[in-house]
N, C-alpha and C positions, 0 to 999 in steps of 0.2 A: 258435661264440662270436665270431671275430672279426669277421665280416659285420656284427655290431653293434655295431662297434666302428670300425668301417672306416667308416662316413659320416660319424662325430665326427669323424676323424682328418682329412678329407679337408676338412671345414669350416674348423677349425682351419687349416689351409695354406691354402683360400683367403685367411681373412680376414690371413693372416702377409702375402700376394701385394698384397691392397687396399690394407693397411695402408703399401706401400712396405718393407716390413720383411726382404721375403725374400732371402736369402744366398745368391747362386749361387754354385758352384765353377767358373770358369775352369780348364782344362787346359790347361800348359803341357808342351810338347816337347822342351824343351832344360832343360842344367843349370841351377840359381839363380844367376844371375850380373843384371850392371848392365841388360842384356838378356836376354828371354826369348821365346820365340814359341808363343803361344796358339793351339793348334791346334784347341780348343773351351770353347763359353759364352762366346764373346768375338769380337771383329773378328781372324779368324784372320791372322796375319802377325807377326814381329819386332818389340814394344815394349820403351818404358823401362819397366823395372822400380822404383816405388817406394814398393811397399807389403808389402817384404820384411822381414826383424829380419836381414838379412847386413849388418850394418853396415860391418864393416870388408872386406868383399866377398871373406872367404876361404871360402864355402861353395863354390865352383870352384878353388879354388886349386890350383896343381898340384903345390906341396910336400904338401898335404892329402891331395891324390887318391893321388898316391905310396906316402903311408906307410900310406894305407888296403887300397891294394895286397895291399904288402905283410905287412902282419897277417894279411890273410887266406890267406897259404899260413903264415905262421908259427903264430896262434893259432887260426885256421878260422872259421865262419860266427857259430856262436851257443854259448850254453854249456849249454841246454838243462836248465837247473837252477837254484836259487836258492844264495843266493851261501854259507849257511850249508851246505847241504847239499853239492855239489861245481861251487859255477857262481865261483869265485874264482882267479886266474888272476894271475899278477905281474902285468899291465898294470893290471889294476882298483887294485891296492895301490899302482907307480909312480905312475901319475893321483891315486892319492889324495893321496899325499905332494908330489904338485907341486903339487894346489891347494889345501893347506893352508899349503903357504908360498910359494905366491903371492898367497895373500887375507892371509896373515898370522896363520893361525889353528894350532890345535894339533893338529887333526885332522879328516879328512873323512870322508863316508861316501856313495857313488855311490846313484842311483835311476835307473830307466827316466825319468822326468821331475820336471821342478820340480815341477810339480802332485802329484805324487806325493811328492817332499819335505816339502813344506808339508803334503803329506794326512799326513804320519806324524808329524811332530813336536809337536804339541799335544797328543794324547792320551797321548803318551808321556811325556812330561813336568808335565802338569798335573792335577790331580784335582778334585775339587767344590770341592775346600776353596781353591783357588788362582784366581787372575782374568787374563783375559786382554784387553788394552786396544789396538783396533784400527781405525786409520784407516781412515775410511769406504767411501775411493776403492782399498783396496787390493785386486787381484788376485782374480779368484773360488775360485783354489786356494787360498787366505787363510781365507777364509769359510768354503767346506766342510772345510776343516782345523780349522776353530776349533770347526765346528757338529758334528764326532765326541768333540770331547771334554765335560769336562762341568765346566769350570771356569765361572764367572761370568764375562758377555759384557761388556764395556763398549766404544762406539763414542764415538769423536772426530773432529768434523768435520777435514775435510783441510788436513793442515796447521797444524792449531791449536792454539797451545803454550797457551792458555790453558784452553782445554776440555781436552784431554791431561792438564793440572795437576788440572784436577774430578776428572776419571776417577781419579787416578791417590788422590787424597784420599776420596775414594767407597770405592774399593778397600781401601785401610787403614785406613780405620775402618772395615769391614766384615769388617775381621780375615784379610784374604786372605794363607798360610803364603807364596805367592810370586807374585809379580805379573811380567808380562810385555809388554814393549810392541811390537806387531809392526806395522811398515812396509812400505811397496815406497818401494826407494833411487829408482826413478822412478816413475811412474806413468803406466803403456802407454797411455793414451787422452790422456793432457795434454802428456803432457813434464815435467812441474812434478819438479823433487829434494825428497825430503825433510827438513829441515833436524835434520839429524842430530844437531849439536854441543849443539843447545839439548835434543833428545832426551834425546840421552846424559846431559848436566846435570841434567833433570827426573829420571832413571832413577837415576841416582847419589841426588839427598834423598829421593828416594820408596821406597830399596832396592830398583828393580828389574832386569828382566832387558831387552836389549835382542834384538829380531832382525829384520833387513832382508833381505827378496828384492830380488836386486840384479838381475834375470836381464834387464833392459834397461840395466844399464848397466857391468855386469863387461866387459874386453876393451879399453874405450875409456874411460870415464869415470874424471878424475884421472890427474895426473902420469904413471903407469907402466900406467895401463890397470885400476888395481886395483878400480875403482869406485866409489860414495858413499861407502865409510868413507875411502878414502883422498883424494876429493875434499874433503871436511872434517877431515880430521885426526882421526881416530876410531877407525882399525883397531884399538887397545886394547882398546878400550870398548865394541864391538859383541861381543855371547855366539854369536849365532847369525846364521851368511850362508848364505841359501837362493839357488840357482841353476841356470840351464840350462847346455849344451852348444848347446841350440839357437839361438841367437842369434849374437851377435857369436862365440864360440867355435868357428867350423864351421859352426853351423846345422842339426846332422844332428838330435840326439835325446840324452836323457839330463840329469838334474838332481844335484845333491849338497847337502847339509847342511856347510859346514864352521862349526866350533864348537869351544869349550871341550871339552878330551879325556875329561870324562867324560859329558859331554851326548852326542859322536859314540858314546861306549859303551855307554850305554843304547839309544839308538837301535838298534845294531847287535843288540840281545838283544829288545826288545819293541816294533819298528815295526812295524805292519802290512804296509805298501807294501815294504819293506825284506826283510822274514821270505818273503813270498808271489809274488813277483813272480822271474820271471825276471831274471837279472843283464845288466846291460848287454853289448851286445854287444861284443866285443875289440876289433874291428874300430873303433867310434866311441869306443873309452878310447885305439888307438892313432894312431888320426887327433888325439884332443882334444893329446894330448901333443904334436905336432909342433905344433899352434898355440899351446901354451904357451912352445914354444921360438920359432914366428914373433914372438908378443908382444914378445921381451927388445930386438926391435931393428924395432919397428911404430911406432916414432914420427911416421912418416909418414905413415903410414896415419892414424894420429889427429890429425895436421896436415888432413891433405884432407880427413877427414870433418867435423872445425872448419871447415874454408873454404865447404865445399860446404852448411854448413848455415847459414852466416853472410849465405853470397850468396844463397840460396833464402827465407830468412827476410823480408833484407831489400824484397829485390825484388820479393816477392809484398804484402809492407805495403806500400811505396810503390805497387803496382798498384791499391788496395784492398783488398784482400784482409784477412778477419780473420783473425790469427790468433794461438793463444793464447801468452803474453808465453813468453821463455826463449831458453837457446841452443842445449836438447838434437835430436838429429838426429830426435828424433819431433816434426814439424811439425803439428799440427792446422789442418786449415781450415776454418774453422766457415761450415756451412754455414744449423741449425737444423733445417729440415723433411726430414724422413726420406726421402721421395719425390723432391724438389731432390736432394737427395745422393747418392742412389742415379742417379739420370738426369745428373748431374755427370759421376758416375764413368763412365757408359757413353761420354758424350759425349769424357771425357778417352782412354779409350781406341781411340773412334771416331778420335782425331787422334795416335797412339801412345802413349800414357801409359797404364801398365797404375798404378790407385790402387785403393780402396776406401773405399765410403762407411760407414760407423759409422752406426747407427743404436739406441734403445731394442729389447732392454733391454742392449743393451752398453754406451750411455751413455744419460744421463737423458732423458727423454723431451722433444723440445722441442732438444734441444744436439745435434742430427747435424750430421757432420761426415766430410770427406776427411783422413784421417790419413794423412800423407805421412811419408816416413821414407827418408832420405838417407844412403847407402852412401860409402865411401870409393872404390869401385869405380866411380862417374859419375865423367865428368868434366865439367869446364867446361862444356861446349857439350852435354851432357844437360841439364846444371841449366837453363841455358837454355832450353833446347826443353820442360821441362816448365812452365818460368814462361807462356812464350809458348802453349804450350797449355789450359793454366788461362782465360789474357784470353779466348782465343777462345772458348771451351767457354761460357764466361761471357755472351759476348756472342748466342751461338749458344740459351741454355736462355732468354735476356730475350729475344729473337725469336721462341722458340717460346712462352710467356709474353702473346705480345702487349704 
């Protein structure tokens, strides 16, 4: 059978390859850090690293590695079970209880991933009879979460408090028992925040429910690291915060739900991903806790990754360079054509710059782009050397160009 299946499949990848569209893996040899060395799919040798989610450059860290260590002779490798049946462990319970009152919430409940988060909370909480109202540009763990359940779909273009208001009056007069408004606190392809405080407002007359994946910007974004709700004055009034460990947290693996204690409680009794899925490994609940204890005093951290995004922002717009307006550490460089973008990125790496080019269907077709994404772990004279290698890459693809 498959034999006749296998020359579709093979057509299919070319036309991904023509199309500029195809997504190679680079292998790197060393740990996640400001630097990596590509030992295949790439110009083999030691680049800057800036198209990682280590924002705050503790996915090497060596208090991290430490206590990862040492988990593993105290709780061991894996727990070989799910969390109801015997895969539950103090650390999963301590981690919960640190980042429910470090988000500011009442209770949390751990996933092998965000995506996995967001895959379990819609259908648990929503029925035919309820509506769920969700920004266009949010998250594809968003989408296939929303498309298990079987509440009424409604889309709001991004960012828009006045389409949001349709949606949200659409919804009630249509009788929906509970309406729900789900966002991404960033959005991993622009940078753009979502402007929460106006959300919350809309959500408060419309009686509904708020919930933000914050998993680009937990760690760094706002005053204490807390993220969109606490960069607008919201942490109240957000019901549900969907997030990773993978990011700014470590970077290893692992997402949570924290929310309202009886939303975390339902969850915990009829989540699919939650019920079925092996329990996080010990090992990354006790690495995540030692970075919630590097947080209480990472102000620095959050300082130099403000600087380094401030100075890379600027410097690439006065070069020319487009790119899209903001101040978050996901830099977009718009490039447009798929194929540009893609031989950009080769060219950036041909001069040490390890990036990636974005192309349809990751974003719209027509908008590729080098999404760059600035660590606190560069320093000065990285950020440099990746501006300076952008001019030349630049000048290097209008040459080959003709």
């Amino acid at each position: 059978m498959f034999e006749s299946v296998r020359e579709d499949l093979r057509t299919t990848l070319d036309e991904i390859r023509a199309a500029g569209l195809h997504k190679p893996e680079r292998v790197i040899g060393t740990p996640q850090s400001a630097a990596v060395a590509v030992t295949a799919g790439g110009t083999p040798g030691e680049v800057l690293n800036f198209c990682a989610n280590n924002y705050l450059g503790l996915a090497d860290h060596p208090e991290v590695v430490a206590a990862a260590k040492d988990a593993l002779d105290r709780w061991g490798y894996g727990m070989a079970s799910v969390r109801f049946i015997c895969g539950t462990q103090e650390v999963h319970k301590e981690l919960e209880a640190r980042l429910s009152a470090f988000l500011g919430q009442e209770d949390t409940i751990l996933y092998s991933s965000c995506f996995d988060a967001n895959g379990g909370v819609f259908e648990t909480l929503l029925g035919p009879e309820d509506a769920v109202i969700s920004d266009a540009l949010n998250h594809a763990s968003i989408i296939d979460g929303i498309r298990l359940s079987k509440a009424r779909r409604f889309r709001y273009a991004n960012r828009d408090l006045a389409e949001l208001e349709t949606r949200l009056k659409e919804a009630t007069e249509g009788g929906a028992r509970r309406k729900l408004i789900v966002t991404d606190g960033v959005f991993s392809m622009d940078g753009y925040v979502a402007p929460l405080q106006e959300i919350c407002d809309l959500a408060d007359q419309y009686d509904a429910m708020v919930m933000v994946d914050d998993s680009h910007a937990v760690g760094f974004v706002g005053p204490g690291g807390r993220g969109t709700p606490e960069l607008h004055g919201v942490m109240d009034r957000v019901d549900i915060i969907t997030g990773t460990l993978g990011k700014a947290l470590g970077g290893a693996s692992g997402g949570y739900v924290a929310a309202r204690a009886e939303i975390v409680a339902l969850l915990r009794q009829r989540s699919r991903p939650y019920l079925f899925s092996n329990s996080l490994a010990p090992v990354i609940a006790a690495a995540s806790l030692k970075v919630l204890d590097l947080l209480e005093s990472a102000g620095d951290l959050r300082e130099r990754l403000a600087a380094n995004t401030a100075l890379f922002r600027t410097k690439m717009t006065e070069a020319g360079f487009e790119i899209l307006p903001g101040d978050h550490a996901i830099a977009p460089v718009m490039i447009g054509d798929a194929a540009e973008a893609a031989r950009m990125a080769e060219l950036l790496l041909e001069r040490g710059v390890y990036v990636i080019g974005f192309s349809y269907p990751v974003v719209p077709m027509g908008a590729a782009r080098i999404r760059v994404q600035l660590s606190a772990a560069h320093s000065t004279a990285d950020v440099e050397r990746a501006i300076a290698a952008f001019i030349d890459a630049r000048a290097a693809l209008a040459a080959a160009q003709g």
